[in-house]
N, C-alpha and C positions, 0 to 999 in steps of 0.2 A: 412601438417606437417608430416615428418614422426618419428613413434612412435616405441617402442622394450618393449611392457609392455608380460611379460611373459605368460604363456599359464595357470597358477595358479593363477594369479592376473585378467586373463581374462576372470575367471570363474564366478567369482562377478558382478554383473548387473550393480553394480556401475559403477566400473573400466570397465568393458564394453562399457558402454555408455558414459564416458568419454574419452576413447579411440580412439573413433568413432568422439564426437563431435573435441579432438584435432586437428583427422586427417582431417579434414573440412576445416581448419586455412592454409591459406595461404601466410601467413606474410606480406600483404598489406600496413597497418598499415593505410587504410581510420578508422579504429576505431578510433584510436589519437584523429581525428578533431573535434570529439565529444564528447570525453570524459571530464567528469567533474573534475574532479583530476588531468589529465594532462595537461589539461589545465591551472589550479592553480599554480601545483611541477613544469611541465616541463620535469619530471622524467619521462623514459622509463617504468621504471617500476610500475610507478602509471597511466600506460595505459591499457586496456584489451591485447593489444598483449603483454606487457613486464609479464601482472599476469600470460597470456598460459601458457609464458614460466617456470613463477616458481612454478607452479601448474601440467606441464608437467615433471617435476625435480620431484616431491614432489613424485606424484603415481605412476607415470613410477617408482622409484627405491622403493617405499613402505617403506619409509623412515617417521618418524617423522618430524613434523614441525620444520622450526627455524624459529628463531628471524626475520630474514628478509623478508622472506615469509607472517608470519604472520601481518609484519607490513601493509606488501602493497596491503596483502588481504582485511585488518579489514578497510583498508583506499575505498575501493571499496564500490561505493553507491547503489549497484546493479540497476541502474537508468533503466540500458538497452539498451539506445541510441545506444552503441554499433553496440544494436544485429538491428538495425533499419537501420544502416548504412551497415551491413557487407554485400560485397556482394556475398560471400560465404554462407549464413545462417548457421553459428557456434550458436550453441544456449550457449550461453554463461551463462546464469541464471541457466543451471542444470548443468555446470562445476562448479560455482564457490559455487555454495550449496552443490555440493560433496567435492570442496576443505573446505568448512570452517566445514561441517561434521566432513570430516579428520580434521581437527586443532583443535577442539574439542576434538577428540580422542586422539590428540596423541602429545599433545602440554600443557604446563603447566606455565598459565601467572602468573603473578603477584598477592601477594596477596588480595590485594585492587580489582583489574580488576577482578579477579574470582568473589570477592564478588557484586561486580556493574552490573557484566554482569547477573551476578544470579541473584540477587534482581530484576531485571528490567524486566525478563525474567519469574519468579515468580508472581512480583505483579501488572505488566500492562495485565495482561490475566486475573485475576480478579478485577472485578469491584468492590466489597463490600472494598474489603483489596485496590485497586488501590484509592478511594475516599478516606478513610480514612492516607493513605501518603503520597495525594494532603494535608492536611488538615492539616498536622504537617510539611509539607516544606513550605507553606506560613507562617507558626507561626515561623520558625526558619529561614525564607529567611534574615533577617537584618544581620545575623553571616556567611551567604554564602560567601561574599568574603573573607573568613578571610581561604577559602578552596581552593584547583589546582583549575583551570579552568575547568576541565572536570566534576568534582563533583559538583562544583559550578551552572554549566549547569543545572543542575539537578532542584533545585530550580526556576532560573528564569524561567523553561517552566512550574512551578507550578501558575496557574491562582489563583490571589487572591481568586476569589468569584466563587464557583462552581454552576452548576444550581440543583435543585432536581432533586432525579430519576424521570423519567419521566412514567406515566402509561403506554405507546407502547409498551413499551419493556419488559412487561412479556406477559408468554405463551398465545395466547385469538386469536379471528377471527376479522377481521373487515370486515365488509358488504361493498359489492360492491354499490353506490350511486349512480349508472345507471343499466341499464343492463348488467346482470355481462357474460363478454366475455374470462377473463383468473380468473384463481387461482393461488393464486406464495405467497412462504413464503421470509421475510423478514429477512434478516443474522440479529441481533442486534448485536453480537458481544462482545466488550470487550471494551476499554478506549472511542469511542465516547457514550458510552451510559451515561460514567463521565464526559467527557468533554463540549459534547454540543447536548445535548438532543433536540433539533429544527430541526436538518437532517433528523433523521427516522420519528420525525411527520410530519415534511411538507410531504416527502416518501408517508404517510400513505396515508394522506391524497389527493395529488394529483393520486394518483394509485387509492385510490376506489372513486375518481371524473369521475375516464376517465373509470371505470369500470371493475377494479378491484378486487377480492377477496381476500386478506392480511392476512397472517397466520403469527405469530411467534409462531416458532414449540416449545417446551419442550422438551432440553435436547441438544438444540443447543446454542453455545455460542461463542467463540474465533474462527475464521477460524485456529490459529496456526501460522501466520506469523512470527510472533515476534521472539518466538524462533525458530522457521525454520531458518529466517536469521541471528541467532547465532551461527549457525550448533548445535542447541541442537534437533535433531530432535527427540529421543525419546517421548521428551513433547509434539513437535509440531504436531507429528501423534499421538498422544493422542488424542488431542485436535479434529486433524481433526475426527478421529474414529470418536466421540461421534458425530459429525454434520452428519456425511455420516449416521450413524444408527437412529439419529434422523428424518431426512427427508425420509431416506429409509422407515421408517415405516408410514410418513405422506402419502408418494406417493402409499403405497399400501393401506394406508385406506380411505383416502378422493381425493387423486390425487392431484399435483402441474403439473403446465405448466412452471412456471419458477422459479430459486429461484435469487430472487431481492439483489443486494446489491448495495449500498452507500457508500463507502469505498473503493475506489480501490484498494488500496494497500490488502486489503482484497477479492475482486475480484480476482484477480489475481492469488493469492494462492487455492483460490475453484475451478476455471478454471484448477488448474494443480494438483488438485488432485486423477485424473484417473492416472498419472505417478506416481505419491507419492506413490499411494499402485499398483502398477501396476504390484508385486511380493507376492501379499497378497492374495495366494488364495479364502480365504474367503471373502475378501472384495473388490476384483479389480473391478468387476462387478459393485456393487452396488455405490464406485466410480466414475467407469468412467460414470456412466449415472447422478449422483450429478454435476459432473461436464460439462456436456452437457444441462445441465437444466441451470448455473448459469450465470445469466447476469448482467452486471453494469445497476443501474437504469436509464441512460439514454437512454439504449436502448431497454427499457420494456415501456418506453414513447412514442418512435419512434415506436411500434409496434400499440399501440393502440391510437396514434393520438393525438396530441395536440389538444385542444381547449380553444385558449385566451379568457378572460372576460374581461377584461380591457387595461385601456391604460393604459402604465408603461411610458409613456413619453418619447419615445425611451433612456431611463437613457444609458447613458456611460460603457460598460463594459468593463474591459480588461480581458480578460481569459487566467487563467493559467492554463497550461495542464499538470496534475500530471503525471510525467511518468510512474507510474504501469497503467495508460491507456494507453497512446500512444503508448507506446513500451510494456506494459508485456502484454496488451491487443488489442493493435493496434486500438483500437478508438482514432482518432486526432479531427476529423472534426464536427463531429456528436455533440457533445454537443454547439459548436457555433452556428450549424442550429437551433438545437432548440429554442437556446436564440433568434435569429434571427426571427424565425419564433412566439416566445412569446412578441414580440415588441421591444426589446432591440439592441440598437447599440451596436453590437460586436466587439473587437479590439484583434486580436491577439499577445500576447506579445513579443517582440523582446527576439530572441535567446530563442526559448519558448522547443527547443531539452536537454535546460541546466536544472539540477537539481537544484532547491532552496536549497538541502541542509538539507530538511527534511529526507527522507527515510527510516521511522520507526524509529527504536531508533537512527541512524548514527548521528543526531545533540546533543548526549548526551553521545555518544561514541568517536566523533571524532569533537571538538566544533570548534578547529579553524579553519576546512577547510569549516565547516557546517557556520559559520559565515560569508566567505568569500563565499560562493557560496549566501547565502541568502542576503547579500550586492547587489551582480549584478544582481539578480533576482529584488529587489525590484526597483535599479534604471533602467532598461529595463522597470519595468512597470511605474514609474512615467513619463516617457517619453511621455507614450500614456495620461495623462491627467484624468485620469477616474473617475467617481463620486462610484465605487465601484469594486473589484474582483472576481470573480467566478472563482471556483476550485470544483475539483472532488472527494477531498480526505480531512478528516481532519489535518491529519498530514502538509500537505502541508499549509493548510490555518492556522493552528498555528504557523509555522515557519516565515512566512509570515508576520500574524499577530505584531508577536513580533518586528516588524521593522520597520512600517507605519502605519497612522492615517485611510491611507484609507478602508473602510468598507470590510472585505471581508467576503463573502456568499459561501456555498453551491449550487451548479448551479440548485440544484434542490428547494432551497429555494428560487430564484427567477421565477421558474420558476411555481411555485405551488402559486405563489404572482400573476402573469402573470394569472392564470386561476381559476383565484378567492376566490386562498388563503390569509391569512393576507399579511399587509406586515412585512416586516423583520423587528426585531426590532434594527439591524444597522442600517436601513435607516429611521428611524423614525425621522420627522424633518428637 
């Protein structure tokens, strides 16, 4: 693609590097065939090549957002698919986090929408204040339809009955239960540690089975996602700071080998934040080797070996593959071996490149097309027949959730059932 962004606007790292990835784009338009939105609209421009173009418009002249721009941005699930398809490698995911940066900047929505997008942005980063607004939307859920659809949303993904905090998830060590062959501290995070405190213990506890050492560090919390994919980034490198300085200081006192997370969608963002501050003199460094350390928990399993205890009946699985793995992290295959290799019949989901529809806050931002992707998601998986789902990310498996009877797990919650841990108590029965 070729671009005219000025020699002033090219002095910015930003606009730099989105200039760069523009010029990459070669108007193909194989993104189309995968894209989740255009698939839906049909619309040009609810495709990654038609956003180029209004994201190309937007910095190339350093112009404020409009109205139209913004629509067709906010409608982007940052799925990735895209970037998986292109075969150019446009990296599309640090174009379109600098476009919503910019519309952040320089764009002024609606009064309602500033308050939603702030509130969600504010209280799903913290757990204390995010339990406690689970806990007055279920008490107010019966007056929810009486609100638009998109506020409405809001509510129904408030689970009636929360679990307690869970003890894992504060500061402490847990002992390796073999011989101990790696050390790795454990992201807890932010809303799964409200939502479904079962993923970081199965975690714990299959990691110091297979020989393990399990830190949650002090002073680590939200990898920053949430509002990164607001374009609020001032909060979201907030956020990341405090993790980069927290684990900085565990690796130079006690040493980590890897830092463990369960959460892709939160993976994802730790994996890229050696680029995040990668203008941060003081902290580029210590960054980029955070993010060289961080790996998704299935592949801190694959390093130190399965070993099944039981027989799981070869149960039925159909596996959905959250896209901040397959595409933000390129793990597709790897978490099926495992199931496979833990005794389970694996099925992969038909049209498994599509997003469900979760992707961080987008099913509480954008309900009706978040409805309509999570519709064909779940009939693709009824297809397959399966006595339960595994997925790699919470988000994904609440969306999901909200739509079918059938059980879905944690991949590492069966897989920690598989080698001796409980069973799950979906599957109870």
């Amino acid at each position: 693609m070729q671009t005219h962004f000025s020699p002033r606007l090219l002095a910015d790292s930003d606009m730099s590097q989105s200039e760069t990835i523009l010029r990459a784009c070669v108007h193909c338009g194989f993104c189309t065939a995968t894209c989740p939105t255009y698939l839906l609209t049909g619309d040009e421009l609810d495709s990654p090549r038609g956003r180029i173009y209004l994201i190309k418009e937007m910095l190339e002249n350093d112009r404020p957002a409009d109205a139209r721009t913004v629509r067709h941005v906010d409608r982007c699930l940052s799925c990735l698919s895209c970037m998986t398809t292109c075969p150019s490698s446009v990296h599309y995911m640090h174009l379109v986090d600098h476009a919503r940066a910019h519309i952040e900047k320089t764009y002024r929505r609606p009064p309602l929408e500033r308050l939603l997008r702030a509130a969600l942005a504010f209280t799903l980063t913290r757990p204390a204040l995010f339990r406690q607004s689970l806990r007055a939307a279920a008490l107010a859920r019966p007056f929810a339809r009486l609100l638009p659809l998109r506020f409405a949303a809001l509510f129904d993904m408030a689970p009636a009955r929360l679990p307690p905090p869970s003890p894992v998830d504060r500061p402490q060590v847990f002992a390796a239960k073999a011989p101990r062959r790696m050390r790795v501290a454990l992201l807890s995070g932010c809303a799964q540690t409200v939502l479904d405190t079962r993923i970081h213990e199965a975690t714990v506890r299959l990691l110091t089975r297979l020989g393990a050492e399990v830190v949650v560090v002090k002073g680590a919390g939200c990898c920053g996602a949430l509002p990164h994919h607001l374009g609020r980034t001032d909060e979201s490198h907030a956020l990341a700071r405090k993790n980069i300085e927290a684990w900085t200081r565990e690796v130079e006192s006690s040493g980590l080998d890897r830092i463990v997370i369960d959460a892709s969608g939160c993976g994802t963002t730790v994996k890229d934040y050696g680029h995040m501050f990668r203008d941060d003199a003081a902290l580029a460094q210590d960054a980029a080797h955070v993010a060289s350390l961080a790996r998704d928990v299935t592949e801190v399993v694959a390093e130190l070996g399965l070993a099944p205890q039981i027989d799981v009946g070869a149960l039925r699985v159909a596996y959905h593959s959250a896209c901040s793995l397959q595409h933000g992290q390129k793990i597709a295959d790897l978490p099926m071996e495992l199931l496979r290799r833990a005794g389970f019949d694996v099925a992969a989901v038909p049209e498994s490149h599509i997003c469900c529809g979760s992707a961080g806050t987008y099913n509480l931002l954008q309900p009706e097309l978040a409805t309509q992707l999570r519709a064909r998601k779940i009939a693709n998986i009824e297809t397959l027949a399966p006595r339960a789902v595994a997925a790699g990310n919470l988000g994904c498996m609440m969306q999901i959730g909200q739509g079918t009877s059938i059980p879905i797990l944690h991949t590492i919650e069966l897989i920690d059932w598989a080698c001796g841990g409980p069973r799950p108590a979906a599957l109870q029965g």
